[in-house]
C-alpha positions in Angstrom: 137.2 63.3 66.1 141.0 63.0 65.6 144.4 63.5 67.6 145.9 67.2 67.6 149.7 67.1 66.4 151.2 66.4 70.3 148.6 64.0 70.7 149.6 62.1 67.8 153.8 62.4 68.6 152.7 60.6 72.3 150.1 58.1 71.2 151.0 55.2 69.2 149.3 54.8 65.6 146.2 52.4 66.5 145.6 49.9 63.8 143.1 46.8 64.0 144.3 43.4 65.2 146.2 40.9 63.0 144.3 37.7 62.1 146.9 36.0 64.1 146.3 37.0 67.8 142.8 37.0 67.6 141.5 34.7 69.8 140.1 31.7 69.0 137.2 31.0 70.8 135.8 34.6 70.9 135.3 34.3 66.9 133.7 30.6 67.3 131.0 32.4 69.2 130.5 34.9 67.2 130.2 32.7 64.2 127.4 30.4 66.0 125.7 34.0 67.4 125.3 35.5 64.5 124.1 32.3 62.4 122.2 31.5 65.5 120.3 34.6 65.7 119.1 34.2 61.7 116.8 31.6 62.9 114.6 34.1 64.7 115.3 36.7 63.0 113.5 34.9 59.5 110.5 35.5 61.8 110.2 39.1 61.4 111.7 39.1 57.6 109.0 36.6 56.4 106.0 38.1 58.7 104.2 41.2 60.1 105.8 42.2 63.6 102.9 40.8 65.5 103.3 37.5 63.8 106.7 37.5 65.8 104.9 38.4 68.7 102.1 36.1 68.7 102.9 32.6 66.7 98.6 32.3 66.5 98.2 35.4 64.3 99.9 33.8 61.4 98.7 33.9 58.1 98.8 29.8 58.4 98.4 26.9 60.7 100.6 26.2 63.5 100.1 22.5 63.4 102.1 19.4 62.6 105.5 20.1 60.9 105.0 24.1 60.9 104.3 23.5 64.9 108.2 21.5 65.4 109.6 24.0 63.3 108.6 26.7 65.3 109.2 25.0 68.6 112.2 24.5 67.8 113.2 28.4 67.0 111.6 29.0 70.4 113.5 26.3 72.4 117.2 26.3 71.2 117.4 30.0 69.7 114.9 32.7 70.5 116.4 35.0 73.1 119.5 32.5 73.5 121.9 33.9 70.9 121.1 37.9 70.6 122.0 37.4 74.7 125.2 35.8 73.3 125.8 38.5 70.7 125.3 41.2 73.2 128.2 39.3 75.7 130.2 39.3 73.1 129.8 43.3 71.5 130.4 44.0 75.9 134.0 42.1 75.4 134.5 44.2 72.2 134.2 47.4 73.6 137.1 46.6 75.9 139.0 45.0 73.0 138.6 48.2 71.0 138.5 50.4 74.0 140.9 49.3 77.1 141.1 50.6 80.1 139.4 54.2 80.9 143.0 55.3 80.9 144.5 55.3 77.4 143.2 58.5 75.8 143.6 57.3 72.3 141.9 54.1 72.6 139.0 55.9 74.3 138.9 58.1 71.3 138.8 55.3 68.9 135.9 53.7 70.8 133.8 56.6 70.2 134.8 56.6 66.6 133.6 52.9 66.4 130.5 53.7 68.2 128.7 57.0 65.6 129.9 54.8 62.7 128.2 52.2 63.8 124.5 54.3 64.6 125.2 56.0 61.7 125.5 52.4 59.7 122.7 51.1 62.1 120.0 53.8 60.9 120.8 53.1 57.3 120.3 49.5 57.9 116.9 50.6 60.1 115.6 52.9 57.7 116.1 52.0 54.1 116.3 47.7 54.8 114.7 45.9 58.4 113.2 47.3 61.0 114.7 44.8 63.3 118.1 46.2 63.4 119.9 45.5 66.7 123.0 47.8 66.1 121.1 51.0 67.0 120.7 49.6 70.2 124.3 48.6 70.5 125.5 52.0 69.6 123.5 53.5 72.1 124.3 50.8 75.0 128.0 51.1 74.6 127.6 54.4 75.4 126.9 53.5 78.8 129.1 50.8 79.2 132.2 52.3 77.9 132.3 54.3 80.8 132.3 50.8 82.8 135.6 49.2 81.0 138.1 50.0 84.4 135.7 47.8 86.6 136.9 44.9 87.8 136.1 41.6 86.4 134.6 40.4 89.2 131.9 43.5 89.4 131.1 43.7 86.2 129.8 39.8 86.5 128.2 40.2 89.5 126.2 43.7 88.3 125.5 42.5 84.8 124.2 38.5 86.0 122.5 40.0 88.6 120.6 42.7 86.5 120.0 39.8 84.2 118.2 37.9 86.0 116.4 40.2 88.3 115.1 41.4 84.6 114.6 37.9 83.9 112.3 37.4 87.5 109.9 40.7 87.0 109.2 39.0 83.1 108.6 35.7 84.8 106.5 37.0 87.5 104.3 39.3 84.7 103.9 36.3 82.4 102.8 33.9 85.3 100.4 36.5 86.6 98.8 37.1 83.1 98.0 33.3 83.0 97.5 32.9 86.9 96.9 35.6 88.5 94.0 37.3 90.2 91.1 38.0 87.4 90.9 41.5 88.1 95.1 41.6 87.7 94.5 39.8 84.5 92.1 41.6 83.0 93.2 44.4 83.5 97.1 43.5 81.9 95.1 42.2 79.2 93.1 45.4 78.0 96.7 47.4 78.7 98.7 46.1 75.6 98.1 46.7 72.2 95.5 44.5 70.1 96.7 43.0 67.2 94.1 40.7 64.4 93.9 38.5 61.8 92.8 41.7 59.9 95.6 43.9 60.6 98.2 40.7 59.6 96.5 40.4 56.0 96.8 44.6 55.7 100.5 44.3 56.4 101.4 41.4 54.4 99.1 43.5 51.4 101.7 46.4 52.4 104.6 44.7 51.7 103.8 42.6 48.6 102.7 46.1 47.1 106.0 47.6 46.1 108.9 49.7 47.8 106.5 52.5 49.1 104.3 49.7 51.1 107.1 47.9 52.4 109.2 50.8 53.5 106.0 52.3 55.0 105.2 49.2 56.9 108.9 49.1 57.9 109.6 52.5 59.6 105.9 52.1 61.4 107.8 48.7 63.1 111.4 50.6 63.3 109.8 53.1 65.1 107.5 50.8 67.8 111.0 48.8 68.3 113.2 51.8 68.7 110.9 53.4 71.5 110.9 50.1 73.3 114.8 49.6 72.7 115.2 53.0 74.1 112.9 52.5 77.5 113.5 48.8 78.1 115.7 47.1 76.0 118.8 49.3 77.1 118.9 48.0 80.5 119.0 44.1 79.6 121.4 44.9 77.0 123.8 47.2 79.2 123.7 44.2 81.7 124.6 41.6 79.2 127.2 43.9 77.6 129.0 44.6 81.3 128.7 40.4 81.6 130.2 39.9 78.6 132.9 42.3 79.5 133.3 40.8 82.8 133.4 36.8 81.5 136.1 38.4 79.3 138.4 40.0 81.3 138.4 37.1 83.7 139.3 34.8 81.5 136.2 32.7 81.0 135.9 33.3 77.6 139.3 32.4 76.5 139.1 29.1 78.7 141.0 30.2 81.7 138.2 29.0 84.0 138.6 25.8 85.6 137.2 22.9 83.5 134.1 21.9 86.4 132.8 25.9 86.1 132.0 25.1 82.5 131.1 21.7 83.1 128.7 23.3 86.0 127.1 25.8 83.5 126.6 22.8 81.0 124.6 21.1 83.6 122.6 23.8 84.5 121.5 24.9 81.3 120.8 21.6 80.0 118.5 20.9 83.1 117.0 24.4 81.9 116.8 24.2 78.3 115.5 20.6 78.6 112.2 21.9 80.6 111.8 24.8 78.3 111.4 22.0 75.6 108.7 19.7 77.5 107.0 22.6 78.1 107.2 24.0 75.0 106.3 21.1 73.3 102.7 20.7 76.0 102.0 23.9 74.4 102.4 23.7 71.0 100.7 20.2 70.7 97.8 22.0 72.7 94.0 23.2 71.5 94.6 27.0 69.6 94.2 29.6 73.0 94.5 27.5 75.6 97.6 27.7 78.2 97.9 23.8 79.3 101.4 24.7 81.6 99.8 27.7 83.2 102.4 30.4 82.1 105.2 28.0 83.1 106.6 27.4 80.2 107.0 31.5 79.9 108.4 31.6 83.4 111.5 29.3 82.2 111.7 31.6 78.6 112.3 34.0 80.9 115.9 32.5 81.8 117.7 32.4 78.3 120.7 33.4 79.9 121.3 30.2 81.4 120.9 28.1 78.3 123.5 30.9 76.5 126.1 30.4 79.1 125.9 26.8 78.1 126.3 27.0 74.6 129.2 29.2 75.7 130.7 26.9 77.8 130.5 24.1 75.1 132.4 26.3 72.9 135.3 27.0 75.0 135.8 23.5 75.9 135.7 22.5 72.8 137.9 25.2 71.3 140.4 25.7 74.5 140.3 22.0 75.2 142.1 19.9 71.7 138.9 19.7 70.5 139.2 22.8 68.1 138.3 20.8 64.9 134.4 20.5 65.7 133.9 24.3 66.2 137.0 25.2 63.3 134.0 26.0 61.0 132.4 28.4 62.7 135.5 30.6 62.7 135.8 32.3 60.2 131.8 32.9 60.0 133.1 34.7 63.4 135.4 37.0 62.2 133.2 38.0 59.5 130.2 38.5 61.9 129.6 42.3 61.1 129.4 41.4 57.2 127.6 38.5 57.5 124.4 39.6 60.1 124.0 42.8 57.1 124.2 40.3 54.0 121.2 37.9 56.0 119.3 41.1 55.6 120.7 41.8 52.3 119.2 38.1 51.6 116.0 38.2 53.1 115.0 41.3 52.4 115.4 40.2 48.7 113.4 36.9 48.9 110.7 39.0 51.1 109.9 41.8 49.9 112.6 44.2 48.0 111.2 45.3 44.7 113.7 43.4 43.2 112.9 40.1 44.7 110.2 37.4 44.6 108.9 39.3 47.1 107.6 36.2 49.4 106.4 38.1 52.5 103.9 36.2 53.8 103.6 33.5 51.9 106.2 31.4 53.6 105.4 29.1 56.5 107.7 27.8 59.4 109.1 24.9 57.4 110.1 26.5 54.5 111.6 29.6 56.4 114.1 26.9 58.0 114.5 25.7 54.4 115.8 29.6 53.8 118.1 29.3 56.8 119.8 26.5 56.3 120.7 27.9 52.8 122.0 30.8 54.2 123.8 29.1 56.7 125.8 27.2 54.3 126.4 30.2 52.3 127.8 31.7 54.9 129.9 29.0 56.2 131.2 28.5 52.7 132.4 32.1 51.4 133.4 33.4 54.8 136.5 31.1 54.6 136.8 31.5 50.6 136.9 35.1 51.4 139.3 35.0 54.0 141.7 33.0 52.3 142.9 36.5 50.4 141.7 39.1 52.9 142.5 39.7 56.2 138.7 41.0 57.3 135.3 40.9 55.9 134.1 43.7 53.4 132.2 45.6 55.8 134.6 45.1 58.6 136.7 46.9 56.4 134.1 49.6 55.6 133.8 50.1 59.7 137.3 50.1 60.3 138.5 52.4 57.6 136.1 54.9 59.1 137.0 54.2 62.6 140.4 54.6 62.1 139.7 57.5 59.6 142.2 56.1 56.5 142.1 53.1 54.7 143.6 49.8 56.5 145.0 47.6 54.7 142.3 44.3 53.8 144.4 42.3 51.2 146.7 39.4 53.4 150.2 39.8 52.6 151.6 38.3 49.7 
């Protein structure tokens, strides 16, 4: 995929954007998505994938401390920051990409697209199952051909897909809890039945060595693929054209006025803070009993409002003089690519790589939010170290070198 001779004497030579006009607030959330997103994601590193599914399958209690700690994944981060990370990859296709009219930026979009399955599959395959990048790849597909829209439609298509989305889970989880008993019964012999028993096989999988692990790994790569390929796409093209649409308005970069951000604050507080009461009612509740009558999966249902906060709170804060309290975050940001592969570079070693302590299963919520805070300050602390002599992450380099096909420069000038 490159440019013929004439196409090359017309088109500029693309190259990838200096540190200095990249824009500030678009790394900040990138930085807090992709640290954000590791406190779910320790879920499905540390446990079987219906563990993840269903907290009351887990190898131990879900009482006292183990209960806040996983309340607290499900209330501030599950769902909330892989909807950010998806905004943000929809504003990178039209950073990488333009408008529908420039050939050679088109061109380069593709390019950036197969190396990115192509990385996505290796990371699938031969590391976690719960590789999102596949899915990316294959969304931006669609919404590349979507980057002339204007801002305005590509808001109004992508919230409004969101939440309709968001309303047919809402309506399915209430009626599972209270709907009519034939309706229920019936939605509760259609979906797949996972036990204690099957847990305990899968964690014996992984402990056993490479084969096990690998085994138990493309069984889960597989499931999530066929449901990223039939339902996931749709929610993610949404938030991708969202994303793209927030950007090219200006939202992103703070060019809203101040109350639309202080309006989106309000609103997802209001949200997040009922999520958490009813959260909370249920995980203080007797083991299989509902005590908010689906409710509090009804609200779930809404992340997007309770991302669009967090959002909000980051442009203000970065747009408004108040830079200092997200600076740290930055550069976590603009090493997002390298540092979502090294978390499973990390936890795949503490979990079950044959070269690890090979954990799986034998840590409980507390201690997995022991594991994330470490990496979290890992991360915060060499992505800046690392930056201070190179211009990109390592395997923003990688990407880029084959995007562009030749080697960009990485070292920072003098």
């Amino acid at each position: 995929m490159t440019m013929d001779d004439n196409e090359a004497d017309a088109a500029p030579m693309l190259s990838p954007v200096v540190a200095t006009s990249r824009i500030a607030s678009l790394d900040v959330m990138r930085g807090l998505a992709v640290l954000g997103i590791l406190a779910v994601n320790v879920v499905s590193f540390a446990l079987p994938f219906m563990v993840y599914e269903d907290a009351s399958l887990s190898p131990f209690a879900v009482t006292g401390a183990n209960a806040v700690a996983r309340w607290t994944m499900d209330v501030f981060f599950h769902q909330k920051f892989i909807t950010l990370f998806s905004m943000l990859f929809g504003a990178s296709i039209f950073l990488v990409g333009g408008e529908r009219g420039d050939p050679a930026r088109g061109r380069l979009l593709r390019r950036r697209l197969f190396w990115l399955a192509i990385i996505a599959l290796i990371h699938g395959l031969a590391f976690w199952y719960g590789d999102v990048l596949l899915l990316y790849a294959w969304s931006g597909l669609f919404v590349m051909l979507m980057r002339s829209m204007r801002a305005g439609t590509l808001i109004g298509v992508g919230l409004g897909v969101t939440l309709a989305l968001g309303a047919m889970q809402a309506l399915a989880t209430w009626l599972m809890v209270a709907g009519p008993p034939a309706f229920t019964e019936a939605m509760s012999q259609g979906g797949p039945h996972y036990t204690a028993a099957m847990v305990a096989e899968a964690i014996a999988a992984y402990r056993s060595g490479w084969a096990g692990a690998m085994g138990q790994n493309l069984q889960s790569w597989m499931f999530l693929q066929g449901a990223s390929l039939t339902m996931f796409v749709f929610s993610t093209v949404a938030l991708m054209m969202l994303g793209m649409g927030l950007f090219k308005s200006g939202f992103f970069s703070g060019r809203a006025p101040t109350w639309v951000y202080a309006t989106l604050i309000a609103v997802g507080g209001a949200v997040l803070a009922l999520l958490g009461v009813l959260e909370w009612t249920e995980a203080m509740a007797a083991p299989n009993t509902d005590p908010t009558r689906g409710l509090a999966g009804v609200v779930a249902s809404f992340p997007i409002f309770v991302t669009l906060a967090y959002v909000s709170l980051i442009v203000l804060a970065t747009t408004r003089g108040l830079a200092w309290i997200t600076a740290a975050l930055r550069p976590v940001g603009q090493m997002a690519f390298t540092n979502y592969l090294t978390q499973t570079l990390i936890m795949t070693t503490i979990f079950y790589m044959p070269w690890g302590p090979r954990l799986f299963g034998q840590v409980d919520y507390v201690q997995m939010w022991g594991l994330v805070l470490g990496v979290w300050a890992l991360q915060l602390v060499w992505s800046p170290l690392w930056l201070s002599r190179f211009s990109m992450g390592p395997l923003e380099w990688v990407w880029r070198c084959l995007t562009y096909g030749r080697r960009v420069p990485i070292q920072k000038p003098g």
